[in-house]
N, C-alpha and C positions, 0 to 999 in steps of 0.2 A: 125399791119398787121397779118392775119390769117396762120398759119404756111403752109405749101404746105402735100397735102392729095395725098399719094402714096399706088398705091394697084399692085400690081406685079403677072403675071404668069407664070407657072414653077416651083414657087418655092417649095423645102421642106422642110419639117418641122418632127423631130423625136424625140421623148419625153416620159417620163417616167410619170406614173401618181397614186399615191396611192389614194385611194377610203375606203370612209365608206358605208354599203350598211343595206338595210332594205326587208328580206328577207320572202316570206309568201308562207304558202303551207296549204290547204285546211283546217281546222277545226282546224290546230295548232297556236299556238300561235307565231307572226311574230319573224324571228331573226335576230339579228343585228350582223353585222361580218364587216369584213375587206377585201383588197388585195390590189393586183399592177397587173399595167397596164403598156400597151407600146402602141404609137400607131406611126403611119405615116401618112403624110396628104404631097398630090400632086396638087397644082395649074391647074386646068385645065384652067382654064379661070381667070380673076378677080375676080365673083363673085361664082362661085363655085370649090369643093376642091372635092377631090378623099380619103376617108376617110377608112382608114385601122386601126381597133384595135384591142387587144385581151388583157383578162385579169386572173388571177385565184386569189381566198380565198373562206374565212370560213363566210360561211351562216349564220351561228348564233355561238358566242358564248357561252358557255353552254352544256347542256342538246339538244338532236334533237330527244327525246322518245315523240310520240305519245300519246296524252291527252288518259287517262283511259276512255273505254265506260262509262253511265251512265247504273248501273243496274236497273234501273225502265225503261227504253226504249225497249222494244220489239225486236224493229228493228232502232237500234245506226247506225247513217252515218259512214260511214268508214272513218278517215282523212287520207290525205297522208302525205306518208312516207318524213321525213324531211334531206334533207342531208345536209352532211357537208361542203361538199365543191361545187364551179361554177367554172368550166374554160370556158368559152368564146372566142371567135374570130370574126370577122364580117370586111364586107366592104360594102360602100354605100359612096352618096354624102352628101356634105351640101354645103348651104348657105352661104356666108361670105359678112362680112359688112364691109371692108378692108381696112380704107380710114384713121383711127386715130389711136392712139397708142394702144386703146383699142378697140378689134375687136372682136365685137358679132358674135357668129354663131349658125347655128341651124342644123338637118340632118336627116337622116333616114339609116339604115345599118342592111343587112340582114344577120344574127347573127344563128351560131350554139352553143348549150350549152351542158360541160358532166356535169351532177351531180353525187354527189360518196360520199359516207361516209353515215355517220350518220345511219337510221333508213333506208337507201335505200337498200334492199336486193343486188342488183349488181347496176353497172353502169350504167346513161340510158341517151342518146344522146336524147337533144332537138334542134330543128327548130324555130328558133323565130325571132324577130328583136330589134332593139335598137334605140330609138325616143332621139337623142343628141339637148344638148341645152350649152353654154358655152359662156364664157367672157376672153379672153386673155388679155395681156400687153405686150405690146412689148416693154422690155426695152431699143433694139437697134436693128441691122440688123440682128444679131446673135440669141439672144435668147428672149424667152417671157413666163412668167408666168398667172397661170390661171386659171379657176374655172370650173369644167364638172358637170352636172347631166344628168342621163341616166334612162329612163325607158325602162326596156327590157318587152319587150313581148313575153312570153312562148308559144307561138302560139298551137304547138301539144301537148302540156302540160295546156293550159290555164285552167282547172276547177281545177286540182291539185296545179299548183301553179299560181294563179292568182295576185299577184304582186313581182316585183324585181326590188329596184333602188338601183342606186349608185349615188355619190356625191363626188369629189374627186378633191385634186388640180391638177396641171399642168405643168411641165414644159419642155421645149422644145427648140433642138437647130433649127435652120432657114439657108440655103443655096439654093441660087442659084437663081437670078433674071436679 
């Protein structure tokens, strides 16, 4: 007999999440860094969730110095400035497919970014969003482990840094149905 498929609203979910991430900013060369995340997620319905995250690390580790002009070039493109660190926050919905133990979701989350460090003369506040995609386990009513990757979109930033994802496990406690 087919086990019985429960998908519950209301509920919460609040979890801790470290992430590897792959970091690119105009003419430099991508970096790979780290961090942690928190996030919150609120059952509005069965199939969609109320998605709260925010996160901070190190954009690349290493070196964030700016590639040397070529002196045979006239007129060398400028690269940008590479920083060290992302902090993050956002909220949006997603999708959830909430009916087995392992529950796919997908989202959208409109996401503000500081960057700071590095090669960045000061601080500079981005406007972007975050394209969620993820695989949970629920190993009982309580809590569930799991898999995120994130592509953030630097919206007012997009020619200087034109890509930033992250990849990160999951885990999370679960109350209230």
């Amino acid at each position: 007999l087919p086990s019985a498929a429960s998908a519950f609203e209301h509920q919460h979910h609040i979890g801790l999440d470290p992430y590897a991430s792959l970091f690119t900013a105009r003419l430099n060369d991508p970096g790979i860094g780290a961090g942690i995340g928190v996030h919150y997620t609120y059952g509005l319905t069965d199939q969609f969730n109320l998605m709260i995250e925010a996160g901070t690390g190190i954009t690349k580790f290493g070196s964030t110095a700016a590639p040397a002009p070529d002196p045979a070039d006239p007129n060398p493109p400028v690269p940008a400035a590479f920083p060290r660190a992302a902090t993050f926050g956002g909220a949006g919905v997603g999708y959830v497919l909430d009916v087995l133990r392992y529950v796919p979701y997908f989202g959208i989350l409109a996401t503000g970014y500081d960057l700071g460090g590095g090669s960045l003369p000061k601080g500079t506040f981005v406007f972007g969003a975050q394209l969620a995609v993820g695989l949970d386990y629920q190993i009982d009513r309580h809590w569930a482990l799991g898999v995120a990757y994130r592509q953030h979109i630097l919206i007012t930033q997009a020619d200087d840094y034109p890509s930033f994802s992250t990849l990160g496990l999951r885990a999370e406690y679960i109350w209230g149905w």
